[in-house]
C-alpha positions in Angstrom: -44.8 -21.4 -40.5 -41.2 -20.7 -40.7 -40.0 -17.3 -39.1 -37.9 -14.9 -41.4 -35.1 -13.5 -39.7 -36.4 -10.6 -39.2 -38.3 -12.1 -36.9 -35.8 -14.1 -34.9 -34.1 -11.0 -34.5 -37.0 -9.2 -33.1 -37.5 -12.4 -30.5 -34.6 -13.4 -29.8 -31.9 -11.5 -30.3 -33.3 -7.8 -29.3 -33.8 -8.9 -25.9 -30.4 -10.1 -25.5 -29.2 -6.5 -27.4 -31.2 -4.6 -25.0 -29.2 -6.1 -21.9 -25.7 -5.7 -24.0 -26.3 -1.8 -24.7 -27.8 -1.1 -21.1 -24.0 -3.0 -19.7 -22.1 -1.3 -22.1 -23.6 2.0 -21.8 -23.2 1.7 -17.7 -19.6 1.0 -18.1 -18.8 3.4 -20.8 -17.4 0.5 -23.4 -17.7 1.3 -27.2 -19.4 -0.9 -29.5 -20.9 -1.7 -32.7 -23.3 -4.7 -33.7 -24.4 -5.1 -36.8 -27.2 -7.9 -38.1 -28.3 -8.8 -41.3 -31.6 -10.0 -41.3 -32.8 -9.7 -45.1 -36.6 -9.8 -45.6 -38.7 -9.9 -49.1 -39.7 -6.5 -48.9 -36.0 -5.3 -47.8 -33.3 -7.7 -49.1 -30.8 -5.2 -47.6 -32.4 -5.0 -44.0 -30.0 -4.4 -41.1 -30.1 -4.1 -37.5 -27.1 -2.0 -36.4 -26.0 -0.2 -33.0 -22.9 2.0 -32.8 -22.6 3.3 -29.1 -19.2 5.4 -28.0 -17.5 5.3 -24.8 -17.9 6.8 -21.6 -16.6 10.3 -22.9 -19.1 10.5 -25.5 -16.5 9.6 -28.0 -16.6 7.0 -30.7 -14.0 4.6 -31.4 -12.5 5.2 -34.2 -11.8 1.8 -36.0 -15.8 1.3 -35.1 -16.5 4.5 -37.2 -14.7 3.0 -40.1 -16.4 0.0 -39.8 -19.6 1.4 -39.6 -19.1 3.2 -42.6 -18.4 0.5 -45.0 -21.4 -1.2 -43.1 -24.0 1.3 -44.5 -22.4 1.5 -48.1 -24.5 -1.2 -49.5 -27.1 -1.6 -51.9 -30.1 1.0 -51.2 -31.5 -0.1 -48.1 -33.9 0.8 -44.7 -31.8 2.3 -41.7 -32.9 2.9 -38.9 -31.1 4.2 -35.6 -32.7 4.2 -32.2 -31.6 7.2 -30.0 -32.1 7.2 -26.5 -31.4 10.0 -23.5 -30.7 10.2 -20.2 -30.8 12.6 -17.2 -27.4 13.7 -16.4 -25.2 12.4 -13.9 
């Protein structure tokens, strides 16, 4: 059976994504990733993670980006929100 990639994304790359965003997170660096991984039921699908820097504040030219990202056809989002103690 073939795997979609919503599935390879879910193996292989989210393990991989949890280690980025923990680094990037520790060392207060901005980022966005963004995935496509299209599926029959949700031809649109996307996998995307916009973290800001250490100050809490986004990068700008990340916000921009992120913004044309999610101006596509109708689609799923989905964003995962996580908390921690302060320091």
């Amino acid at each position: 059976m073939t795997r979609t990639k919503e599935d390879v994304y879910d193996e292989e790359i989210s393990p991989l994504m949890v280690e980025i965003i923990r680094i990037t997170k520790a060392h207060g660096i901005a980022m966005l990733a963004s995935f496509s991984i299209p599926t029959e039921e949700h031809p649109h699908l996307l996998c995307t993670t916009h973290l800001p820097d250490d100050s809490g504040k986004p990068f700008a030219k990340f916000v921009d980006a992120a913004k044309t990202i999610r101006h596509q056809e109708p689609s799923l989002f989905a964003i995962t929100i996580t908390t921690e103690p302060k320091r």
